[in-house]
N, C-alpha and C positions, 0 to 999 in steps of 0.2 A: 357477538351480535350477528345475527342470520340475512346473508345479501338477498336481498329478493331481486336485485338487476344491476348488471352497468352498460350505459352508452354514455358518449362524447366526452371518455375520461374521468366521468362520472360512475361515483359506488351507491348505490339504497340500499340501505339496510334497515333495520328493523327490530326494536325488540319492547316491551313491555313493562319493561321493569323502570322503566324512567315517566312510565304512565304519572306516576303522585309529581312528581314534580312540571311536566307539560299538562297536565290536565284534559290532557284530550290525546286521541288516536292519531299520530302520527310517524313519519319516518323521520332519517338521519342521512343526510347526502352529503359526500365529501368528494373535495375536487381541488386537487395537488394540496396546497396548505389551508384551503377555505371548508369551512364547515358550516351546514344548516339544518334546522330539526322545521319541518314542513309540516302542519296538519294534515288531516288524509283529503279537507276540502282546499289546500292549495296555499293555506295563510304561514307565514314566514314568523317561526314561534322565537328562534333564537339566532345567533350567526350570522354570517354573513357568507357573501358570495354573489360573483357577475350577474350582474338581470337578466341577459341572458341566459345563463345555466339558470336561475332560479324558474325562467319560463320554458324550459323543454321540461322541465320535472314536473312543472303544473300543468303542461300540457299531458305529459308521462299517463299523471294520477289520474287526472279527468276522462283519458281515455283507455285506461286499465283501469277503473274506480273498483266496477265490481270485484278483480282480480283482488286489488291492493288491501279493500273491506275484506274477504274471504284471507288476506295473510293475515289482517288485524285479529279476527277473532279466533282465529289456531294460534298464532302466540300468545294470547291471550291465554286460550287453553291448554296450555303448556305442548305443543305440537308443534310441527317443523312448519314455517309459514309458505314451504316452496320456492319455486323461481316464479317470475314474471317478464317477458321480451319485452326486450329494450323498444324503444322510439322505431318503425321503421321509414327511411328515405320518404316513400310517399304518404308518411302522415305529418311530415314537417311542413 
């Protein structure tokens, strides 16, 4: 599965082959034992994990959105989705 990012000990990754089962475009963030599959607009599809790590991730996407849509439709199209920079200090 293709990391597009990690900050505050947090992995996104990303792949597409789990589209038929989420139904919609989104990631996979894991953080020590907790796991979550996030849509790309921010809704919390499976897993669990601290509220706060679930909202620097939805802050993440809402402010890389364009970036995150542009990794969605290259995996999609069987293409490497890239990287994506982490959260920085003054966007928190």
């Amino acid at each position: 599965m293709p990391e597009l990012c990690r900050f505050k000990g947090m992995i996104i990754r990303i792949y597409a082959e789990d589209d038929l089962r989420h139904h919609k475009p989104h990631v996979h963030v894991k953080y020590g034992e907790d796991e979550i599959s996030l849509s790309l607009d921010g809704e919390v599809i499976a897993g669990k994990m601290p509220a706060k790590n679930i909202r620097l991730v939805q802050l993440w996407l809402t402010l890389r959105a364009d970036e995150v849509r542009t990794a969605w439709d290259r995996i999609v199209n069987d293409m490497p989705p890239g990287k994506i920079e982490p959260l920085k200090w003054e966007e928190l």
